[in-house]
Structure formats: C-alpha cells, structure tokens
Backbone bond lengths (Angstrom), bond angles and torsions (degrees), N, CA, C in turn:
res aa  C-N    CA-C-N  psi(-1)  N-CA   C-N-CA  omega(-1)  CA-C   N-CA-C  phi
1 X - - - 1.444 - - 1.525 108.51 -
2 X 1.342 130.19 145.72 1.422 142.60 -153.48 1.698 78.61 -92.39
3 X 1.688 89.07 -174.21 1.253 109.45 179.90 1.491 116.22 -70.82
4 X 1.237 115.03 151.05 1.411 107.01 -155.95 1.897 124.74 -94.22
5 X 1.744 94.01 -10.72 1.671 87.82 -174.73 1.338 109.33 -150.56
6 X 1.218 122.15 -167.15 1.579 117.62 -167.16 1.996 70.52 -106.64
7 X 1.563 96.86 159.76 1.550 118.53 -179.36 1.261 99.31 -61.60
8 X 1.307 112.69 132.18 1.546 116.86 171.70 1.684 99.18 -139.38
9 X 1.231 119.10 -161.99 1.525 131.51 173.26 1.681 107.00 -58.14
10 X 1.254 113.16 139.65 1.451 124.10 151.57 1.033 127.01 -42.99
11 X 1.588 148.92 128.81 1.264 122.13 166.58 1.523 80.54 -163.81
12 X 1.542 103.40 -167.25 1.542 133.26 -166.27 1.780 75.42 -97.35
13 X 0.955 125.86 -111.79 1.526 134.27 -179.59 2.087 105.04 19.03
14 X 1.470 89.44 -61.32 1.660 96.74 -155.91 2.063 87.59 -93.69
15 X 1.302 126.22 16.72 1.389 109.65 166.57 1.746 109.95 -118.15
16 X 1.321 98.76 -21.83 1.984 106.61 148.16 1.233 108.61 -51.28
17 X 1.018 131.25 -75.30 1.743 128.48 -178.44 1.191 129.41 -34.18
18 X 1.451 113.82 -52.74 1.513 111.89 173.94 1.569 104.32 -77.58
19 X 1.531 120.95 -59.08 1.203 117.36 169.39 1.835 106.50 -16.54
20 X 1.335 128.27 -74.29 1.264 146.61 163.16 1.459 109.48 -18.10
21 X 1.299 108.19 -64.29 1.756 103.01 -179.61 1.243 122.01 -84.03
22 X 1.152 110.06 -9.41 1.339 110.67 170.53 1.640 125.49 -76.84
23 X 1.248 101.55 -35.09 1.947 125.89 166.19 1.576 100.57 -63.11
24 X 1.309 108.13 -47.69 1.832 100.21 -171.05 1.423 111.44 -84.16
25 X 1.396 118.41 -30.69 1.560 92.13 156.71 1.099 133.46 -107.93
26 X 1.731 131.92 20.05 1.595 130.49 109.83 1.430 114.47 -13.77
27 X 1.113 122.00 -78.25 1.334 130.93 -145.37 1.517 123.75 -145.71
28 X 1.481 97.46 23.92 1.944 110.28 178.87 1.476 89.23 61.14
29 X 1.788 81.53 161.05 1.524 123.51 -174.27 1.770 98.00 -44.41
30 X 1.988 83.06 -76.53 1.636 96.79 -172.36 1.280 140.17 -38.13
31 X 1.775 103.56 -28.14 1.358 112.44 158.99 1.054 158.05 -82.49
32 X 1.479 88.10 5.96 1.702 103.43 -153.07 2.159 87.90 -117.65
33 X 1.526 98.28 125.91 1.666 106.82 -171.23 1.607 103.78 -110.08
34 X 1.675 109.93 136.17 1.339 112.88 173.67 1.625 112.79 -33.55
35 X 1.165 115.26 -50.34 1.514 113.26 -167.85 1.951 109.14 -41.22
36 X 1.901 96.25 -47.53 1.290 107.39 -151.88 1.959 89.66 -81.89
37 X 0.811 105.23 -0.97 1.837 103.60 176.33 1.399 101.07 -104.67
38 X 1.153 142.21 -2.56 1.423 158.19 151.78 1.362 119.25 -61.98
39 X 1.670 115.43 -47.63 0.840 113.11 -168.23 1.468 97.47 -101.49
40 X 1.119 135.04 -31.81 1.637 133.04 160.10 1.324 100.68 -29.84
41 X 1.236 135.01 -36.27 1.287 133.15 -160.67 1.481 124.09 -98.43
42 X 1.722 93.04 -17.19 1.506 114.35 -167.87 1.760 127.76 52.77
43 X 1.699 98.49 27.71 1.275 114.23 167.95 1.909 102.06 -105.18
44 X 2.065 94.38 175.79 1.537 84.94 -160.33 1.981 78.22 -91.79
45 X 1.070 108.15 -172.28 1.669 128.98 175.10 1.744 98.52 -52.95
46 X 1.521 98.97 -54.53 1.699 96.63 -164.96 1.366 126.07 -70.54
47 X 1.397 113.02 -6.06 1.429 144.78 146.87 1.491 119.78 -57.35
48 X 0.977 117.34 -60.88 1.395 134.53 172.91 1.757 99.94 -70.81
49 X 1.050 114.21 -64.08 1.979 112.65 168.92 1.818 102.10 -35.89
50 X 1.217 121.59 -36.09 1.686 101.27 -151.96 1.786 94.39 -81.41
51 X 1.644 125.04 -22.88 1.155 118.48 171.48 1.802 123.81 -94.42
52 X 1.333 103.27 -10.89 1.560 119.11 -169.09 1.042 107.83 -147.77
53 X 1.562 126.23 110.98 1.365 116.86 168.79 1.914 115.48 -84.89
54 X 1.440 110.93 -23.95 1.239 111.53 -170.55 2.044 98.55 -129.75
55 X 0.969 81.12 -177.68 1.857 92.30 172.94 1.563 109.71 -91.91
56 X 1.770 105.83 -40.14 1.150 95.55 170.75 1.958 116.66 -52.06
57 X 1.352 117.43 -66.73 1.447 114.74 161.55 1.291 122.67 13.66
58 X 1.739 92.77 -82.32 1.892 106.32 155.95 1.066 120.77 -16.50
59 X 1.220 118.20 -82.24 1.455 134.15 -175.67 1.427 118.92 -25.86
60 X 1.980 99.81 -68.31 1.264 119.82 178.24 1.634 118.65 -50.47
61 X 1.338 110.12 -41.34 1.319 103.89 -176.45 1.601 105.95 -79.24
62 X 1.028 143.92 -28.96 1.134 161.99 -120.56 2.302 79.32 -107.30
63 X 1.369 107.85 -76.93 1.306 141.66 148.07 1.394 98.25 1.21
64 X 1.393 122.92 -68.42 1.566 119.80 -146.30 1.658 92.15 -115.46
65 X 0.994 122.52 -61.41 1.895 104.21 151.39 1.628 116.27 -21.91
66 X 1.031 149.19 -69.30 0.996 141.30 -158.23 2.064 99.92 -78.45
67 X 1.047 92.87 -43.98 1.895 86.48 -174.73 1.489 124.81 -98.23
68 X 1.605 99.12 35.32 1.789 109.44 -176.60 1.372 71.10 -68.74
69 X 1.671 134.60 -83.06 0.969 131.40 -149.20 1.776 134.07 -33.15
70 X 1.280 109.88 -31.85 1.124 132.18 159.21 1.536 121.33 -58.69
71 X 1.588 106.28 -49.34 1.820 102.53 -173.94 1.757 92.34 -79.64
72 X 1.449 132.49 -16.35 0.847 113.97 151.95 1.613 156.47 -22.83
73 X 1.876 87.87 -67.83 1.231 125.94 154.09 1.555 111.47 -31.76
74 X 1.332 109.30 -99.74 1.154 136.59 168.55 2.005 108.78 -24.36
75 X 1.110 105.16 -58.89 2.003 96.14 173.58 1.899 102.89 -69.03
76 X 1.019 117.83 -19.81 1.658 105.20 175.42 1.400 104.00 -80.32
77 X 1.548 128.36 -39.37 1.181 129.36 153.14 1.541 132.42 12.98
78 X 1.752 75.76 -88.17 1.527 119.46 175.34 1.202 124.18 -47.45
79 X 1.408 114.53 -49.99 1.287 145.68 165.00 1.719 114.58 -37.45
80 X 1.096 108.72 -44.11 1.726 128.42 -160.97 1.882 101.68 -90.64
81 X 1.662 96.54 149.10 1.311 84.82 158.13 1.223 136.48 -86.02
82 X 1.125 155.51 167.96 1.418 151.27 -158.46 1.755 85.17 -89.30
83 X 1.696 93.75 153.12 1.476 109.41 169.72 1.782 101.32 164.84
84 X 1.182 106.19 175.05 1.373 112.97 167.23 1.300 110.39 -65.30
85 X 1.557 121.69 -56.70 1.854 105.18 -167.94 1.547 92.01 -64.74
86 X 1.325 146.62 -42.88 1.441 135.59 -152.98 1.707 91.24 -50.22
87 X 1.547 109.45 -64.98 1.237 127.06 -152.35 1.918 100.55 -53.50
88 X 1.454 117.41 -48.28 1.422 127.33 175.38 1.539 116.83 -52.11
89 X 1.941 113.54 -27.39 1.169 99.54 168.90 0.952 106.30 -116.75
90 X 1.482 130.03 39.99 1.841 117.85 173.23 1.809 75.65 -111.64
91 X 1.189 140.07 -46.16 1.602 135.49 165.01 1.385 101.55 -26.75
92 X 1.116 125.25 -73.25 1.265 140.90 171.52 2.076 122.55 -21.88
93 X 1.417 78.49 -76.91 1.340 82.82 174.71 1.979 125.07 -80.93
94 X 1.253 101.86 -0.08 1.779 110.87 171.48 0.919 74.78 -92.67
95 X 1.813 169.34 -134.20 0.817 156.38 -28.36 1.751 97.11 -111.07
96 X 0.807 123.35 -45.45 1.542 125.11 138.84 1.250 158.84 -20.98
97 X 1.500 92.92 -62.80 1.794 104.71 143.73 1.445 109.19 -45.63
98 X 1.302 109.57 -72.27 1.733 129.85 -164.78 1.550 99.98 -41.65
99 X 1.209 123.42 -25.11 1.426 111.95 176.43 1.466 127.20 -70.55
100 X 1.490 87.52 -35.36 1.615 105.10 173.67 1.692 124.28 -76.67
101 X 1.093 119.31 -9.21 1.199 156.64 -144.27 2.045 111.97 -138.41
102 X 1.296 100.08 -1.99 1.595 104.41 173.04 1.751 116.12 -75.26
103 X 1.435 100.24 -42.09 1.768 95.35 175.65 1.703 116.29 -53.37
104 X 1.253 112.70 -67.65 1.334 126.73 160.79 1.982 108.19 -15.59
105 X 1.517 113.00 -83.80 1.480 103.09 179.71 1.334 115.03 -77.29
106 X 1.222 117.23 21.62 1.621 107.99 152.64 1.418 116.33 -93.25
107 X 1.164 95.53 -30.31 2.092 102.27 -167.73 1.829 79.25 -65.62
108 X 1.561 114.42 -66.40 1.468 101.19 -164.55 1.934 128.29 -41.09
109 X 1.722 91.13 -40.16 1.366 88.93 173.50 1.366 127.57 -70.12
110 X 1.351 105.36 -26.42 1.769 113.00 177.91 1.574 98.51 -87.33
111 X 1.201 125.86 13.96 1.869 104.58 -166.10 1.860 96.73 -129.13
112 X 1.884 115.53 -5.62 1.306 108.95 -145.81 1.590 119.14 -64.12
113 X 0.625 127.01 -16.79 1.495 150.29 173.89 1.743 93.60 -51.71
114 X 1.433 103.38 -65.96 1.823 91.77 -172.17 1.698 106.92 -92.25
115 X 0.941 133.36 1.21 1.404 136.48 -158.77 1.765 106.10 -107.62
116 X 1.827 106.49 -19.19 1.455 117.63 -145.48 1.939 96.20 -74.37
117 X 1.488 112.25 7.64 1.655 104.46 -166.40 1.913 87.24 -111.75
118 X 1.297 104.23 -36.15 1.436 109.00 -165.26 1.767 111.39 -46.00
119 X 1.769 108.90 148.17 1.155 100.80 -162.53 1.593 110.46 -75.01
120 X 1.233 133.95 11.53 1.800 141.88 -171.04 1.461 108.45 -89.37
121 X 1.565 115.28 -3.77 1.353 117.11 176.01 1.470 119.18 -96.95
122 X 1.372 109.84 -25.54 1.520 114.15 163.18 1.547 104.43 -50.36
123 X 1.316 112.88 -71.91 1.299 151.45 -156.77 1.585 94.50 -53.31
124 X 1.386 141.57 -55.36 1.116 141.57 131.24 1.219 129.47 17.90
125 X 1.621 95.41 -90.71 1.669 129.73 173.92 1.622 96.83 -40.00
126 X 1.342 112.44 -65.26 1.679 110.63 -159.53 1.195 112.07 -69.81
127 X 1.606 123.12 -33.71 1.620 126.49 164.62 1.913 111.55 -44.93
128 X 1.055 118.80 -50.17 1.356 143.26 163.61 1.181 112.59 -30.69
129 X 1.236 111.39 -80.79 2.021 143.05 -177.65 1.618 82.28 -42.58
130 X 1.608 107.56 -78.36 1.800 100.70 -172.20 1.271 121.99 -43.86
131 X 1.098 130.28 -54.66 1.501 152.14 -178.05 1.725 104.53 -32.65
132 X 1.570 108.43 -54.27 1.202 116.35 178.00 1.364 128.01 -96.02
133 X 1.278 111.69 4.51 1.351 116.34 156.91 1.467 119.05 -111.33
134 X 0.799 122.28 -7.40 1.609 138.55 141.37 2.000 111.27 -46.70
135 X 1.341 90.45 -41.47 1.547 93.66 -178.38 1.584 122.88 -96.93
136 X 1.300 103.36 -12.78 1.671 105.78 -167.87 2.028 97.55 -98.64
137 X 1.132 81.49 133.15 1.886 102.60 -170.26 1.802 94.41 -65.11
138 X 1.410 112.77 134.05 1.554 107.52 174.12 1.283 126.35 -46.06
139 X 0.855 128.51 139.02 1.633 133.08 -176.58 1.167 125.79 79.55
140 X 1.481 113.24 0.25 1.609 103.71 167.63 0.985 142.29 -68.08
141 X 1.506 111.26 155.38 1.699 131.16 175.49 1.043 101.10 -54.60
142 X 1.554 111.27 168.20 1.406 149.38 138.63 1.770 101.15 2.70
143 X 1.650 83.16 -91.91 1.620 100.58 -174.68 1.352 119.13 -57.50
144 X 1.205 126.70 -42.29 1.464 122.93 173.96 1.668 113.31 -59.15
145 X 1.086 131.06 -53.78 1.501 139.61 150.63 1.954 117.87 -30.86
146 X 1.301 115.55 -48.14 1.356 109.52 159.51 1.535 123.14 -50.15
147 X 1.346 97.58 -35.99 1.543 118.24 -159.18 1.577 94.18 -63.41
148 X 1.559 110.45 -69.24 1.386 127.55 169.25 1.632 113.14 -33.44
149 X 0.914 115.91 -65.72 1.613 120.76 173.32 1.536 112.78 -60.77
150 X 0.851 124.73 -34.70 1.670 129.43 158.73 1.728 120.37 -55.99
151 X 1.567 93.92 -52.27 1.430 85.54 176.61 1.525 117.17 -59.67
152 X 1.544 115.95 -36.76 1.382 120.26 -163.59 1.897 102.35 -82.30
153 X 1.281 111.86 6.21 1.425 125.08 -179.20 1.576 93.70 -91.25
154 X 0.873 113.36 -67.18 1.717 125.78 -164.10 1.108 103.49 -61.92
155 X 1.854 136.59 -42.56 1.246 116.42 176.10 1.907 116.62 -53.98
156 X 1.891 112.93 -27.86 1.423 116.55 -153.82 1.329 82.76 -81.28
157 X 1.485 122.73 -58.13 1.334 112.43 -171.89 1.228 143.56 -34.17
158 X 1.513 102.19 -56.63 1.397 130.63 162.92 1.907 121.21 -34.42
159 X 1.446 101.60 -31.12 1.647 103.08 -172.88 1.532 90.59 -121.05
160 X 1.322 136.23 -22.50 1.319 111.64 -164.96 2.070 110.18 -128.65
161 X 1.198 136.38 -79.72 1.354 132.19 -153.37 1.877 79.12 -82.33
162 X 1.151 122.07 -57.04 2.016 108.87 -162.11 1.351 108.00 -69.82
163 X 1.392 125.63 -6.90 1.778 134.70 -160.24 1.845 80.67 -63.27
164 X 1.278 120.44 -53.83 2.128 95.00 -165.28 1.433 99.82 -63.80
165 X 1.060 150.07 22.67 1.102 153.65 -136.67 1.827 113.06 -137.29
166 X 1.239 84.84 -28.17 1.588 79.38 -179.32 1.764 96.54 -160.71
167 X 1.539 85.38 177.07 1.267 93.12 -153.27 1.534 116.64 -90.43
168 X 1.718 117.40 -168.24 1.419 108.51 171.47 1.591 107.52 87.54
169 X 1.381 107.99 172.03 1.421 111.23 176.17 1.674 125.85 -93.78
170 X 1.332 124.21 133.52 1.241 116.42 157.82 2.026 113.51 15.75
171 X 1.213 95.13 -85.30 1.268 104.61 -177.73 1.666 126.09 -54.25
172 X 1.681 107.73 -46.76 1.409 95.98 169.46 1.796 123.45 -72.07
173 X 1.551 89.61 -22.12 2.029 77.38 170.83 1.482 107.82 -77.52
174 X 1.313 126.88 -39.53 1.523 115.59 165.97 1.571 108.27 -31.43
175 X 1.467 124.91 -82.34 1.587 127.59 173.26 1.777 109.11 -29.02
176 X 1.048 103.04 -62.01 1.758 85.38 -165.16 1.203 107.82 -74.60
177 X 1.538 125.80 -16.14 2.032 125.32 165.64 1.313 98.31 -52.68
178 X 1.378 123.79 -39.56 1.857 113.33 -145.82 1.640 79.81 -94.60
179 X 1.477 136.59 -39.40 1.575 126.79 -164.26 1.719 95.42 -67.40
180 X 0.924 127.61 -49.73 1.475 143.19 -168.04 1.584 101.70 -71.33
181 X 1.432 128.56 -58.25 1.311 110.87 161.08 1.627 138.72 -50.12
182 X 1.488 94.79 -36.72 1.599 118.09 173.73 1.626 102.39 -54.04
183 X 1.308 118.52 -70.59 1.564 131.68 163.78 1.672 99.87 -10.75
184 X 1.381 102.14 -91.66 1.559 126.07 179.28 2.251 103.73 -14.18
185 X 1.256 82.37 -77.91 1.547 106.62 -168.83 1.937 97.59 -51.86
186 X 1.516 123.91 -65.58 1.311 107.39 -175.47 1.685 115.79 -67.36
187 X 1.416 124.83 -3.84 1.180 117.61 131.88 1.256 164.21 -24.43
188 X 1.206 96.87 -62.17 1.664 135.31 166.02 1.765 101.01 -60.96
189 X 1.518 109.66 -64.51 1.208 110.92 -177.94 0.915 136.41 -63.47
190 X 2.017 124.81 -37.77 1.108 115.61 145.14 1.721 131.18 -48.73
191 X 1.322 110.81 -33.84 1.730 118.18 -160.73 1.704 79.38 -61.49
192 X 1.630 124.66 -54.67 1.096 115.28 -147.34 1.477 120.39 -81.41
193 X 1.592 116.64 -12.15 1.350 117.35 149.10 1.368 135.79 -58.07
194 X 1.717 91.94 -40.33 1.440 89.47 -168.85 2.037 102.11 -69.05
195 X 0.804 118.90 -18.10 1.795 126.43 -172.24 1.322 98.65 -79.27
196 X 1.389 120.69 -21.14 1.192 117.70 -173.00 1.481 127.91 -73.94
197 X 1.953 97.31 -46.88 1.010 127.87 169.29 1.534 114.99 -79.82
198 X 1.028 125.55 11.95 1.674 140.86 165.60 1.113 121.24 -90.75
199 X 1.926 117.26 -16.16 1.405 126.54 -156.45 1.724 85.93 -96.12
C-alpha cells in the first residue's frame, strides 16, 4: 500500500500510521503485531497503547482521515437540489476525494479476508448506499438505477482494485472513470425523463 495521506502536521499519531501501513503491506494485516509496529518506531508498546490500543484502531483512524473528504462530498450533496448538473458535479467532486482516499481502498481490497469483521466496512457500505442515491434521478427504473450504481463502480475501479489492470497514469484513469461515469449518470437521467414524460 502507497503512502498513506495528503501532508499534514508531524506527530507521533500520524508516524504510527504510516509506520502501520507500511508493516501491513510488508507482510499483511494479520501479521503484522503492535509490538513489531512499536518497534519500527523504536517506541515502547505503552507509547504506542496511549494513541492505539489495537491495529484495528489503526485502521479506523487511518479509515476516517482518508474519507473526511468524501463525507464531505456527500453533505454538499445533500445540500443541493437534485438534477443532472448536481449529480455531474457530486461525480465530479467524489472523484476527487477518491483520489486521496486510493491507499485506504487498496489495503481493504488486498487485506479483505482479515479486515471483512472490522467496523469500516459497514461504514463503507452506507457511504456507498448514500452516494448512489444521491445520484439516481427520482423514480427510476431498474436500468437507470444500475446505471447509477455502475457509474459509482467505475469511478472506484478506475483508481483502486482494476488500476493493475490497465493502463496510463493514476491520473488519466481517474479522467476517463469520471468521463465514463459522467456518460453512465446523464444516461440514467435522460432514460429517466424521457419515461417520465411517457407516463
């Protein structure tokens, strides 16, 4: 797993973390023991205890640092009225977060097996659930609703589990996720007017 955050302040707090991701993708989650992220650090345990009692901890903070930007997203969302441009720049602006936010769903996708009980997967799910109902135009079908959930597929894909997968840089698969999601979404919105105006 890459480096884990946008530059912020120095501290004991934010050199556990990377220290942290750097041990778990050495050598996975499961293997990697507070002691031995202690001593990466050349602090004692009870040092490391006064900011982290568990690894999960790690995780969590690690977790909600990386996706302020996202619940961000998502409360400006909220904020807006529903429409196609809203929906093109809440695409827009998740797609953004998600950049900042790529180390994080890689460790999960490469880690799911040990991570799959931890409480950041609920938490996940419901960021998700909103995300796409935030995006799907009222009253849609079936298909227009795939569409929506597709688009919000293709932006994750695009930067995180399909990224060894294809080519180009970081940045241009970001661009063609958000053109290709964008696609998706004014889809949806037209399909779901025009059905509307059919009724």
């Amino acid at each position: 797993m890459p480096s884990t955050r946008q530059p912020r302040r120095s501290d004991t707090r934010q050199r556990i973390q990377d220290v942290a991701v750097e041990l778990f993708a050495e050598q996975g989650y499961e293997k990697t023991s507070l002691r031995e992220i202690a001593e990466r650090l050349d602090v004692t345990k009870a040092a490391l205890y006064y900011h982290f009692k568990t690894k999960e901890d790690i995780v969590v903070s690690l977790f909600e640092d990386l996706t302020r930007p996202l619940d961000e997203t998502l409360a400006w969302g909220e904020s807006q009225e529903r429409g196609l441009d809203t929906s093109i720049e809440l695409l827009r602006r998740y797609s953004e977060a998600l950049e900042q936010a790529v180390p994080m769903f890689r460790f999960l996708h490469e880690n799911q097996a040990a991570v799959r009980d931890l409480r950041i997967g609920e938490s996940f799910k419901e960021r998700s659930l909103a995300m796409v109902n935030l995006l799907t135009p009222p009253g849609a079908g079936v298909e227009e609703q795939v569409r929506c959930v597709s688009a919000l597929l293709t932006l994750h894909g695009s930067q995180t589990f399909a990224a060894a997968l294809l080519m180009g840089t970081a940045e241009e698969r970001g661009r063609a996720g958000l053109a290709i999601a964008v696609e998706l979404i004014r889809a949806a919105h037209e399909r779901s007017e025009q059905s509307s105006a059919e009724l």
